[in-house]
Biopython code that builds the backbone (N, CA, C, O; Angstrom):
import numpy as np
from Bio.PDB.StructureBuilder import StructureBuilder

atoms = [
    (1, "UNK", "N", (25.296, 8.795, -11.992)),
    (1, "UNK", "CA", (25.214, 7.518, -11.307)),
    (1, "UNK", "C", (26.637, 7.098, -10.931)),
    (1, "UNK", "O", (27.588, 7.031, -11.710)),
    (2, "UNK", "N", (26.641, 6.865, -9.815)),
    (2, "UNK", "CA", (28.006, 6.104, -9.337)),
    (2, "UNK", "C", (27.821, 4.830, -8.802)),
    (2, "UNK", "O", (26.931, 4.573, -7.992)),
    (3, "UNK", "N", (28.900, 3.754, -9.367)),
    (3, "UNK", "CA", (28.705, 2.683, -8.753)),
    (3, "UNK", "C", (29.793, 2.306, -8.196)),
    (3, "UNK", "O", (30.894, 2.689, -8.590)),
    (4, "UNK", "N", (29.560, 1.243, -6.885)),
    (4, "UNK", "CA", (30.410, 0.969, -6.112)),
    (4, "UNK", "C", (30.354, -0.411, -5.762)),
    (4, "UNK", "O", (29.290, -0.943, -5.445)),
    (5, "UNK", "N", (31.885, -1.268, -5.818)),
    (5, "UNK", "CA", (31.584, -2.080, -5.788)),
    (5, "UNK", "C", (31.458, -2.828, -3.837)),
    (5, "UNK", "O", (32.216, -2.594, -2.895)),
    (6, "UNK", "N", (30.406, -3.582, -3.874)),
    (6, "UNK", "CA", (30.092, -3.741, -1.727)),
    (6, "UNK", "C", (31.131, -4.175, -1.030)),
    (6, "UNK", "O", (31.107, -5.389, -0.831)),
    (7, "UNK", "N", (31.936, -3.665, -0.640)),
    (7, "UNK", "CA", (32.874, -4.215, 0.526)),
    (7, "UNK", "C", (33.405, -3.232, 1.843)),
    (7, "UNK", "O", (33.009, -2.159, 2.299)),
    (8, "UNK", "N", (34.058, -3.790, 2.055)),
    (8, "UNK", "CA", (34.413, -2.481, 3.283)),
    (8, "UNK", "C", (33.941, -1.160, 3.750)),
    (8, "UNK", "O", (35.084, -0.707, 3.820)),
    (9, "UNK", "N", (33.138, -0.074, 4.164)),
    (9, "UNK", "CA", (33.377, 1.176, 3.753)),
    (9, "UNK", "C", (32.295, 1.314, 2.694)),
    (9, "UNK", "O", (31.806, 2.433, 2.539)),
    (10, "UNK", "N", (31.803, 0.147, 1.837)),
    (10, "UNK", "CA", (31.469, 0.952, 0.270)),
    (10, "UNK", "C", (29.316, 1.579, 1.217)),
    (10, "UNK", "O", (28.423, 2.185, 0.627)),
    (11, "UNK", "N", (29.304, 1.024, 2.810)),
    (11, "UNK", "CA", (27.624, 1.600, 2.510)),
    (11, "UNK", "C", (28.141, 2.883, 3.196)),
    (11, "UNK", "O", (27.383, 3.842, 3.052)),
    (12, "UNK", "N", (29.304, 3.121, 3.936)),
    (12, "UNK", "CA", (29.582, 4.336, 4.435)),
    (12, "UNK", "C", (29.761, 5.620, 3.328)),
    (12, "UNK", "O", (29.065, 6.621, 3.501)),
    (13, "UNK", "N", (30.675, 5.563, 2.233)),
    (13, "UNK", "CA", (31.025, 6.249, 0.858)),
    (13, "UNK", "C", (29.694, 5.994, 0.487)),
    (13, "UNK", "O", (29.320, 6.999, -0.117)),
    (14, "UNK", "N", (28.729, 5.116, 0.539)),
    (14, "UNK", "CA", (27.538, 5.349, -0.709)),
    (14, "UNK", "C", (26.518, 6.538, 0.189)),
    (14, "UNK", "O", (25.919, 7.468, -0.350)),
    (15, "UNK", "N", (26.515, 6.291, 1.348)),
    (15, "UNK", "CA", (25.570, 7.076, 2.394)),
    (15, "UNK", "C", (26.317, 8.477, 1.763)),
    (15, "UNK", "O", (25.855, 9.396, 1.087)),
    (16, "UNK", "N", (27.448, 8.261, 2.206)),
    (16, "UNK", "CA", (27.943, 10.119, 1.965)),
    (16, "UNK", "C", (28.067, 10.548, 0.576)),
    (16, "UNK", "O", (28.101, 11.763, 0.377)),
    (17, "UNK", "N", (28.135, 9.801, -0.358)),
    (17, "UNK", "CA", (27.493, 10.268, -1.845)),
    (17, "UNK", "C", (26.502, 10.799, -2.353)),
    (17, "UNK", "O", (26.456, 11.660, -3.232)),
    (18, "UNK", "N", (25.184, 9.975, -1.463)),
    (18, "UNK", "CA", (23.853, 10.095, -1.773)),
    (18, "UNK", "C", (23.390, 11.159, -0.628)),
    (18, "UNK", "O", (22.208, 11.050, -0.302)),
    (19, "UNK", "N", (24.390, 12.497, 0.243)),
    (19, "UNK", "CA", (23.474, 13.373, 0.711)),
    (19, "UNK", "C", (23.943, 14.546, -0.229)),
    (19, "UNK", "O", (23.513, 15.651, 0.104)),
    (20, "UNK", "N", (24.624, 14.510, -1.174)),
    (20, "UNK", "CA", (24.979, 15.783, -2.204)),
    (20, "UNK", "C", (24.067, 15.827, -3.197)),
    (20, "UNK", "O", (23.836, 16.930, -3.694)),
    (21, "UNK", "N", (23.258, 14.476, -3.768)),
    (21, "UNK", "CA", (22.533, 14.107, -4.532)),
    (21, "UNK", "C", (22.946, 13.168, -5.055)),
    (21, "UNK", "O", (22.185, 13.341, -6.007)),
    (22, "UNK", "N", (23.529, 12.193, -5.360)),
    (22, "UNK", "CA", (24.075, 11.672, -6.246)),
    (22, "UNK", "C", (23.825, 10.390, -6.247)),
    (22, "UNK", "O", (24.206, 9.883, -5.192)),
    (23, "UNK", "N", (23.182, 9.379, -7.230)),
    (23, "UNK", "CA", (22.483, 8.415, -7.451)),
    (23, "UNK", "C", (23.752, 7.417, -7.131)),
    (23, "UNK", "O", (24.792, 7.590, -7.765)),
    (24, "UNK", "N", (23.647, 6.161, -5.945)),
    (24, "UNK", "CA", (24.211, 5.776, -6.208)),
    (24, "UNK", "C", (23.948, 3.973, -6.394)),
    (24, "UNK", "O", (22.883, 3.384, -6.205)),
    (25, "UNK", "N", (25.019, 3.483, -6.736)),
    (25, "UNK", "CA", (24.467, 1.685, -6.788)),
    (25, "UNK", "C", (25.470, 0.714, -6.428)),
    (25, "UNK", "O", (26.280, 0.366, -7.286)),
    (26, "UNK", "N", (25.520, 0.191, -5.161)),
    (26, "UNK", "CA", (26.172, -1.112, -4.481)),
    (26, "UNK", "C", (26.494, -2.298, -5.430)),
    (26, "UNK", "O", (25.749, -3.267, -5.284)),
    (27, "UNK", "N", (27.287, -2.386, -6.201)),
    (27, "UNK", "CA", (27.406, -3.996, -7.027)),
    (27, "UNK", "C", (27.615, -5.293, -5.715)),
    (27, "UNK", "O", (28.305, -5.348, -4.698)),
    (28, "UNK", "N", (26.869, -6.002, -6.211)),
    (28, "UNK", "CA", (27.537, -7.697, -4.997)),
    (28, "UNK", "C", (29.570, -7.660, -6.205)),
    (28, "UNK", "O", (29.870, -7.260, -7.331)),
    (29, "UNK", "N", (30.136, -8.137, -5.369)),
    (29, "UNK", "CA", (31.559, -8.158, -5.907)),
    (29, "UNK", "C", (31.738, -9.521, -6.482)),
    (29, "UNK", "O", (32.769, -9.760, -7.112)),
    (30, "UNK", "N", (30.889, -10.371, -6.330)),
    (30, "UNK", "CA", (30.593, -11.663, -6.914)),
    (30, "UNK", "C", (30.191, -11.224, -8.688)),
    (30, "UNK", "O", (30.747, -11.488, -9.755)),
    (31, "UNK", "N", (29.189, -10.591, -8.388)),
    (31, "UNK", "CA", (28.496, -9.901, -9.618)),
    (31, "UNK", "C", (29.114, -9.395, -10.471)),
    (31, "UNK", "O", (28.919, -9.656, -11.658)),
    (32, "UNK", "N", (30.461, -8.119, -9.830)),
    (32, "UNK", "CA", (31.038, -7.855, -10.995)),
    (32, "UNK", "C", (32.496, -8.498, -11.131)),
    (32, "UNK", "O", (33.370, -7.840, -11.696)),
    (33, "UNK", "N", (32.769, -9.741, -10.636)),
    (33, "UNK", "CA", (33.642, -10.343, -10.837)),
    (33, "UNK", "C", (33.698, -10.598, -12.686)),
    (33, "UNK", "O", (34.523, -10.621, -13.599)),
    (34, "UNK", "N", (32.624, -10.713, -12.519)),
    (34, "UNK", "CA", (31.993, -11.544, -13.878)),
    (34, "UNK", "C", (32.279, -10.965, -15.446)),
    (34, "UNK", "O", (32.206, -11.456, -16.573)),
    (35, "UNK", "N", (32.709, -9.423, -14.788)),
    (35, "UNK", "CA", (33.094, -8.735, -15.951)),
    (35, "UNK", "C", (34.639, -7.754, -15.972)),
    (35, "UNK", "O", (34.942, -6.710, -16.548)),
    (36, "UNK", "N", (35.310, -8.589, -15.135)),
    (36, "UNK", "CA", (36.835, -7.913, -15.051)),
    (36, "UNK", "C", (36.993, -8.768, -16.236)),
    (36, "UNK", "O", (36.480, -9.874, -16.404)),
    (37, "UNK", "N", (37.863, -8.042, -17.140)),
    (37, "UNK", "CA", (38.826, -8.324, -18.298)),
    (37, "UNK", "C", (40.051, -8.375, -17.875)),
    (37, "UNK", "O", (40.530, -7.466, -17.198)),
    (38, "UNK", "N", (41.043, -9.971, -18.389)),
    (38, "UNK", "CA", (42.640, -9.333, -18.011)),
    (38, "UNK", "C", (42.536, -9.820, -16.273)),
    (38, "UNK", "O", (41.844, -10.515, -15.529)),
    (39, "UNK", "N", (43.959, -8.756, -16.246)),
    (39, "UNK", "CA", (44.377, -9.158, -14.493)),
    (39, "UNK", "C", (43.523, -8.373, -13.861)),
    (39, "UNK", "O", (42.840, -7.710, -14.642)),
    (40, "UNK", "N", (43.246, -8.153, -12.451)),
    (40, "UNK", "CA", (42.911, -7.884, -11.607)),
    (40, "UNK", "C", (43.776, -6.611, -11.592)),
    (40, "UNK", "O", (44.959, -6.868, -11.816)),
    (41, "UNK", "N", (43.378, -4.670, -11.288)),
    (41, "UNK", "CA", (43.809, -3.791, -11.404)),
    (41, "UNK", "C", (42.841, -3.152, -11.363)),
    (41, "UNK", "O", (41.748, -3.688, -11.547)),
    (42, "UNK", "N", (43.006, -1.308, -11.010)),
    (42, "UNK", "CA", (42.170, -0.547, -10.430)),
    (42, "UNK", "C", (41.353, -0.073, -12.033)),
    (42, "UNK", "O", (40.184, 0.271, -12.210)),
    (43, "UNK", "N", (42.085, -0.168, -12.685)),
    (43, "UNK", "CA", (41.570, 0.748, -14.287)),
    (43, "UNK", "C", (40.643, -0.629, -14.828)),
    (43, "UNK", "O", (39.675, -0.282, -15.505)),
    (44, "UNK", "N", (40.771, -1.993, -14.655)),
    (44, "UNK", "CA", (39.750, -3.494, -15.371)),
    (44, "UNK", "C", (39.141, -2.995, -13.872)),
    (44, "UNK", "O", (38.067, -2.488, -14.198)),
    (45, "UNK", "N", (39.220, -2.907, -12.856)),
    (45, "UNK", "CA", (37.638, -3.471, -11.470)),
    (45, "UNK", "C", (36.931, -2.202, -11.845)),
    (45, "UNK", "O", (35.709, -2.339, -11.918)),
    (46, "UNK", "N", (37.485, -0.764, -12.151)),
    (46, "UNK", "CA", (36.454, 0.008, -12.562)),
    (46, "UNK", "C", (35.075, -0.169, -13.897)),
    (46, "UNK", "O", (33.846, -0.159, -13.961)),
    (47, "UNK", "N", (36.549, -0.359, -15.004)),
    (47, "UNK", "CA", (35.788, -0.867, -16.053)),
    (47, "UNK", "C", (34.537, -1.836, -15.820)),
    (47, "UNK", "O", (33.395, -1.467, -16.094)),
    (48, "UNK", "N", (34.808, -3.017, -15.332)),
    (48, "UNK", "CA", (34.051, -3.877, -15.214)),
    (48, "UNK", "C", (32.897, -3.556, -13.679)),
    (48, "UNK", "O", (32.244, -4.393, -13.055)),
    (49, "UNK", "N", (32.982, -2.283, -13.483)),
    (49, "UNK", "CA", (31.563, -1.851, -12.684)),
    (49, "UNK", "C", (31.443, -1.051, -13.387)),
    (49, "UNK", "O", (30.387, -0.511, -13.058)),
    (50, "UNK", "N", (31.909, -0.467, -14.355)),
    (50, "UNK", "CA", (30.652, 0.326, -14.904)),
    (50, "UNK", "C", (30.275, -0.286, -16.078)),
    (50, "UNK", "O", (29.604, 0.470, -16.779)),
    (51, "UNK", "N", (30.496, -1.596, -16.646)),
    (51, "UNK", "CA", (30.135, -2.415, -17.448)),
    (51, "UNK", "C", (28.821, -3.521, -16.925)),
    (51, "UNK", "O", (27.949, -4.007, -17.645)),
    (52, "UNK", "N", (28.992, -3.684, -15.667)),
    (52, "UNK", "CA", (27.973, -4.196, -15.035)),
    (52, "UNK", "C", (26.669, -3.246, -14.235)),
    (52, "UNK", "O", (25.473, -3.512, -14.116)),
    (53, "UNK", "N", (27.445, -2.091, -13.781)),
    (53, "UNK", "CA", (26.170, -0.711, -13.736)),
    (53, "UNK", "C", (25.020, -0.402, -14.730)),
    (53, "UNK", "O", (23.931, 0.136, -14.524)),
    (54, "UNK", "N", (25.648, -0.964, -16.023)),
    (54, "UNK", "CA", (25.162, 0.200, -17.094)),
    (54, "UNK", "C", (24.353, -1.314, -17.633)),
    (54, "UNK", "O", (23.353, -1.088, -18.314)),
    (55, "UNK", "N", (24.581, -2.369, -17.471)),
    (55, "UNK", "CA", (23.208, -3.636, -17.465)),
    (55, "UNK", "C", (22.029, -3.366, -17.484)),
    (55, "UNK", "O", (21.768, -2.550, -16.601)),
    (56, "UNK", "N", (21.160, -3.663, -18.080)),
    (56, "UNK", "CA", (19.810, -3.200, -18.038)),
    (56, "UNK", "C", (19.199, -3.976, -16.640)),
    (56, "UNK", "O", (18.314, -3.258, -16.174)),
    (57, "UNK", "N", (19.372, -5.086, -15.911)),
    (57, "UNK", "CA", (18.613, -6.268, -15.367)),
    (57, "UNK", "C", (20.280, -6.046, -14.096)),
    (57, "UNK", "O", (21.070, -6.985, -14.000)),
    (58, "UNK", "N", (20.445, -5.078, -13.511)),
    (58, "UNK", "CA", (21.990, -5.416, -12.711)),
    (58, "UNK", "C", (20.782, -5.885, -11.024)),
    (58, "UNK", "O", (19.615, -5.560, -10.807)),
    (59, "UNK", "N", (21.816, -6.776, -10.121)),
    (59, "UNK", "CA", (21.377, -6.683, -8.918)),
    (59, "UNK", "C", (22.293, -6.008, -7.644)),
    (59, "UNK", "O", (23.276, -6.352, -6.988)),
    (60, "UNK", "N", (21.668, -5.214, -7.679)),
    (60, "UNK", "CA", (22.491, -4.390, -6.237)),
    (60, "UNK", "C", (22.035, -4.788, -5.202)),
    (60, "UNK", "O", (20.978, -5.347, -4.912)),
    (61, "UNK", "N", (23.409, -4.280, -4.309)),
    (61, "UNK", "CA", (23.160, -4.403, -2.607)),
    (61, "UNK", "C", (22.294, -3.219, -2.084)),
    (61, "UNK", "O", (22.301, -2.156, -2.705)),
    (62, "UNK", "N", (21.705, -3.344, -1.192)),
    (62, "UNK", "CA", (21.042, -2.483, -0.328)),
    (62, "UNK", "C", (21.670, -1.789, 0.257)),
    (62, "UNK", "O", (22.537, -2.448, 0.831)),
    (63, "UNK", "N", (21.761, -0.620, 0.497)),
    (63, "UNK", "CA", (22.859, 0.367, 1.214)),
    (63, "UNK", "C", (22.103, 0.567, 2.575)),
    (63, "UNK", "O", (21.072, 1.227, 2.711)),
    (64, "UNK", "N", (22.879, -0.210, 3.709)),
    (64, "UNK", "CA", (22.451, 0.008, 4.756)),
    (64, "UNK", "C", (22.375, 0.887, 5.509)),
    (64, "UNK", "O", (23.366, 1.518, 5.141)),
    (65, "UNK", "N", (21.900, 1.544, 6.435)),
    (65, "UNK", "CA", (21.543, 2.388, 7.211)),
    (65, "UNK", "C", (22.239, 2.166, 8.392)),
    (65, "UNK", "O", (22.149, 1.081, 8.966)),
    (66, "UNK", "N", (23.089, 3.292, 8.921)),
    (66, "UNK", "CA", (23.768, 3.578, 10.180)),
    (66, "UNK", "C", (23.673, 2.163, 11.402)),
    (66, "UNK", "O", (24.456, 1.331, 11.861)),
    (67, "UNK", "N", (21.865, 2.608, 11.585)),
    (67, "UNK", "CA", (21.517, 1.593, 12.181)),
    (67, "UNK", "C", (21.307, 0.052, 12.187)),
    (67, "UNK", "O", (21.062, -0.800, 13.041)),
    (68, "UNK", "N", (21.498, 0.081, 10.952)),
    (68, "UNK", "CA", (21.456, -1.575, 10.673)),
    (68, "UNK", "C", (22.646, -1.658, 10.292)),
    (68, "UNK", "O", (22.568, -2.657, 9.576)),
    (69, "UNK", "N", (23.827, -1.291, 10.244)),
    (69, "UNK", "CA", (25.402, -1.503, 10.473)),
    (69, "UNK", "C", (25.361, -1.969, 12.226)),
    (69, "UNK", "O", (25.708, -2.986, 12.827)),
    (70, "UNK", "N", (24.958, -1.103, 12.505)),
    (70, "UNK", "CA", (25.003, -1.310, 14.219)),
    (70, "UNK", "C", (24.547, -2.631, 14.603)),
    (70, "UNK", "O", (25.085, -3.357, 15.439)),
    (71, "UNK", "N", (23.739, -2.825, 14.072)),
    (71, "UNK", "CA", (22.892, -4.077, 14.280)),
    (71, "UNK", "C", (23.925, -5.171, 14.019)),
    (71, "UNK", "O", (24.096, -6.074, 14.838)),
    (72, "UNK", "N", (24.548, -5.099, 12.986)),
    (72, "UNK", "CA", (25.433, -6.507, 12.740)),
    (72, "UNK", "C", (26.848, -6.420, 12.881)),
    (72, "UNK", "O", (27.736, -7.255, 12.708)),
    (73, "UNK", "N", (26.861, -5.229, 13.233)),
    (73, "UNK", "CA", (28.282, -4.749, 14.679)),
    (73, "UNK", "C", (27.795, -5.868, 15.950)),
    (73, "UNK", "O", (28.559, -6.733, 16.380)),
    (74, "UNK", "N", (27.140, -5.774, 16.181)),
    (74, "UNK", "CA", (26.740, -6.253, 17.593)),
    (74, "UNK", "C", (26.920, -7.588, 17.311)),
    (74, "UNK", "O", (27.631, -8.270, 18.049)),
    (75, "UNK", "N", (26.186, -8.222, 16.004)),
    (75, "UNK", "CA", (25.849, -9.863, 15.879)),
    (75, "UNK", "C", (27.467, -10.378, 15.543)),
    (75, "UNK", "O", (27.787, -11.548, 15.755)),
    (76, "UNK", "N", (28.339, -9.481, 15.055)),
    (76, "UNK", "CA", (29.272, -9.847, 14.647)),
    (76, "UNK", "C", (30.506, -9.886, 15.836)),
    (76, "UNK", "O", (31.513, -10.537, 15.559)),
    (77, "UNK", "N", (30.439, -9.276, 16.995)),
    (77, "UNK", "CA", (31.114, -9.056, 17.828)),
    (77, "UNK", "C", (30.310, -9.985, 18.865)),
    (77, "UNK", "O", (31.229, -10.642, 19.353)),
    (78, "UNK", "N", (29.154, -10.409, 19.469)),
    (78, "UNK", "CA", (29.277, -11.627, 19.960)),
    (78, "UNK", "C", (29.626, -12.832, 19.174)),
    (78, "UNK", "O", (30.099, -13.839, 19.702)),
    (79, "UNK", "N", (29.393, -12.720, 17.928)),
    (79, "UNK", "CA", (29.571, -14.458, 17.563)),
    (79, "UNK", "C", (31.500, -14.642, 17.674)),
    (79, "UNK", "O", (32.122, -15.696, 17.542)),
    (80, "UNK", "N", (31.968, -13.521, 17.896)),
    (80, "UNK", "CA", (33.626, -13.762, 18.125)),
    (80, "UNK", "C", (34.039, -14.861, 19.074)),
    (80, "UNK", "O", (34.744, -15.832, 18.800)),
    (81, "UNK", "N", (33.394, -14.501, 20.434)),
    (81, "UNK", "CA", (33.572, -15.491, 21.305)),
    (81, "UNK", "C", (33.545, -16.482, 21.419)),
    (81, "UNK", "O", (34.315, -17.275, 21.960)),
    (82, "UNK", "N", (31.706, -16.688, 20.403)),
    (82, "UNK", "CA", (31.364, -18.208, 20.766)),
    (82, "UNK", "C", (32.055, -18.971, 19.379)),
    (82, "UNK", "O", (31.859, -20.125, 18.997)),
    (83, "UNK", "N", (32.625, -18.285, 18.982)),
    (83, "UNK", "CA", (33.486, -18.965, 17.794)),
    (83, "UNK", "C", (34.811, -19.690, 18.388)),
    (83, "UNK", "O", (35.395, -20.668, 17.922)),
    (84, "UNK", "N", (35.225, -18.680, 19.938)),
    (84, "UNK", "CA", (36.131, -18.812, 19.872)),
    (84, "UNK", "C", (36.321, -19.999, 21.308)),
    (84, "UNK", "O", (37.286, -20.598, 21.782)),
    (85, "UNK", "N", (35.088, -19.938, 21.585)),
    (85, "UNK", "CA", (34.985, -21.287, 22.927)),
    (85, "UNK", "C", (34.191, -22.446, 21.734)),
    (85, "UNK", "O", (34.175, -23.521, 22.335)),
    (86, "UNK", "N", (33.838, -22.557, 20.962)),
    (86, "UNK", "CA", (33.735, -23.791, 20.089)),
    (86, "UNK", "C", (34.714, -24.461, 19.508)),
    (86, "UNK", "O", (34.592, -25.663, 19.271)),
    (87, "UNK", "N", (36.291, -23.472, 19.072)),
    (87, "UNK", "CA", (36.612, -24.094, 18.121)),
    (87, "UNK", "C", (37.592, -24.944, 19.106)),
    (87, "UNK", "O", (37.678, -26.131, 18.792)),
    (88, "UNK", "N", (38.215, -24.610, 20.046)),
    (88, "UNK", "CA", (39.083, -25.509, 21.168)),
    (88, "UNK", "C", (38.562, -27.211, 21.464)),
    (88, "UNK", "O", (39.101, -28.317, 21.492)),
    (89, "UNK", "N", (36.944, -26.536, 21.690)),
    (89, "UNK", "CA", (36.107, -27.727, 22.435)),
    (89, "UNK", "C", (36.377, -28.685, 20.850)),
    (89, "UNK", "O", (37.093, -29.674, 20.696)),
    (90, "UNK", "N", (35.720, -28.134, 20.070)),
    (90, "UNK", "CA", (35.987, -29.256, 18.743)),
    (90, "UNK", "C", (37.098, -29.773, 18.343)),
    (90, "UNK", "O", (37.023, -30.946, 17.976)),
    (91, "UNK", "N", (38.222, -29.211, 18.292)),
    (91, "UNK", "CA", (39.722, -29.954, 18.262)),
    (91, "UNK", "C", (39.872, -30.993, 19.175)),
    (91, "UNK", "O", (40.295, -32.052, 18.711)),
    (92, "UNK", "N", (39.535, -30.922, 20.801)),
    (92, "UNK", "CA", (39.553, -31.590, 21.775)),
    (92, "UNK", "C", (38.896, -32.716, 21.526)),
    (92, "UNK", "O", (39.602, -33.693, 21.276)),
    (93, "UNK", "N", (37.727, -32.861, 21.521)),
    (93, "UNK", "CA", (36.877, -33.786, 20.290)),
    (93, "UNK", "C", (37.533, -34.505, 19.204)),
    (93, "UNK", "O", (37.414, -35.707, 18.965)),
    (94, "UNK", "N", (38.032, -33.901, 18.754)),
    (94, "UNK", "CA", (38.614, -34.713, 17.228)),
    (94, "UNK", "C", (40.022, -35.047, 17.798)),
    (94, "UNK", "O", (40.556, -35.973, 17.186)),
    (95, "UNK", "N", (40.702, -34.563, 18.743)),
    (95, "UNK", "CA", (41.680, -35.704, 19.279)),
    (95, "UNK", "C", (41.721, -36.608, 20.074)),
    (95, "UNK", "O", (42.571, -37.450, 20.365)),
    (96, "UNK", "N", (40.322, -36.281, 20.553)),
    (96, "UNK", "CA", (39.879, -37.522, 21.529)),
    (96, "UNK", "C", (39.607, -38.905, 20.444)),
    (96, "UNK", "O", (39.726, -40.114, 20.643)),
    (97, "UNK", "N", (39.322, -38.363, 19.609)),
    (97, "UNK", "CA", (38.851, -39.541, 18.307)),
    (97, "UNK", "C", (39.772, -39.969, 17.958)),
    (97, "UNK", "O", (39.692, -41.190, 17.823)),
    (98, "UNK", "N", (41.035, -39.398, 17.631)),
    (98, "UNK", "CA", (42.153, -40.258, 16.944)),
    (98, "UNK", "C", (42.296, -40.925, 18.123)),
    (98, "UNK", "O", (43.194, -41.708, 17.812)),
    (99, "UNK", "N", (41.976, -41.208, 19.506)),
    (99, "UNK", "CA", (42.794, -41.958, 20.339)),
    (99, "UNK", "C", (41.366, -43.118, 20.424)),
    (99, "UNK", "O", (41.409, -43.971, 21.311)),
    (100, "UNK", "N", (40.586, -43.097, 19.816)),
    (100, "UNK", "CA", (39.371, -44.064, 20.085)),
    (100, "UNK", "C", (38.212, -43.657, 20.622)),
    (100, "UNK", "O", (37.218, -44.382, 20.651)),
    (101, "UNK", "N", (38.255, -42.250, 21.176)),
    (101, "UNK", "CA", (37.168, -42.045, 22.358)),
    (101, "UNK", "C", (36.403, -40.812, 21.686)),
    (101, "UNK", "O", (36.686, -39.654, 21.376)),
    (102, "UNK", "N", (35.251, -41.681, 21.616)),
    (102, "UNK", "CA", (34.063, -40.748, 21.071)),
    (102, "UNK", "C", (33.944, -40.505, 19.286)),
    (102, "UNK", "O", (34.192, -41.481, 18.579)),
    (103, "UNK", "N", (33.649, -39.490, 18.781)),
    (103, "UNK", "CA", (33.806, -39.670, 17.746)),
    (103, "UNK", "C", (34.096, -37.884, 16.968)),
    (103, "UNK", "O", (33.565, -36.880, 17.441)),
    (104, "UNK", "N", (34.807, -37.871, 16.031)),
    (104, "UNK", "CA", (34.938, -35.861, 15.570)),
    (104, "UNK", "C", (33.550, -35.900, 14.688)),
    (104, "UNK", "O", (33.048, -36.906, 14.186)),
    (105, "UNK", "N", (32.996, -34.385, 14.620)),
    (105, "UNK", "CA", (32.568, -34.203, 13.715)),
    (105, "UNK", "C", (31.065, -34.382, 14.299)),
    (105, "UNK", "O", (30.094, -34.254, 13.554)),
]
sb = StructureBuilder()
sb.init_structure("model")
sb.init_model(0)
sb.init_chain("A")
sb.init_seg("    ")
for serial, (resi, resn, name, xyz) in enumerate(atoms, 1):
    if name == "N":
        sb.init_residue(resn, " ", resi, " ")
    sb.init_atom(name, np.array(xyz, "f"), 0.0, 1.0, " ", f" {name:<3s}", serial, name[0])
structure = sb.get_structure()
């Protein structure tokens, strides 16, 4: 069993783990926050996933599929824009307010 904790990369490495055979399990990084000992370091974030792996009751991430990466490639690359024509309009807004006109927020 290998566990990994979900971030970057970790459903790409779990996909290519699991075509040799090899059992693997996504931790949420919230989850195994919970069991780092000490500072933050590669030898405590291991420890503390395989301290949270080896849980009887653990909750893992779902290791997504190629295609459903793609999927929130896409959702994630339009919402760039409209993030990025909202956040102007809302400043504009909230300085229109410090001068009296209209209201932020």
């Amino acid at each position: 069993m290998i566990g990994i904790e979900a971030c970057g990369g970790a459903h790409h490495g779990a996909r290519e783990l699991i075509k040799p055979g090899h059992e693997v399990v996504l931790l949420n990084a919230r989850y195994v926050k919970r069991f780092v000992v000490g500072n933050k370091n590669d030898f405590n974030d291991a420890q503390a996933i395989w301290d949270a792996v080896t849980r009887p009751n653990i909750r893992v991430v779902a290791i997504k599929t190629l295609e459903q990466q793609d999927i929130q490639l896409i959702h994630t690359v339009r919402q760039s824009p409209v993030d990025q024509r909202t956040a102007p309009v809302n400043q504009i807004r909230c300085l229109l307010s410090e001068r009296g006109i209209g209201r932020c927020g």
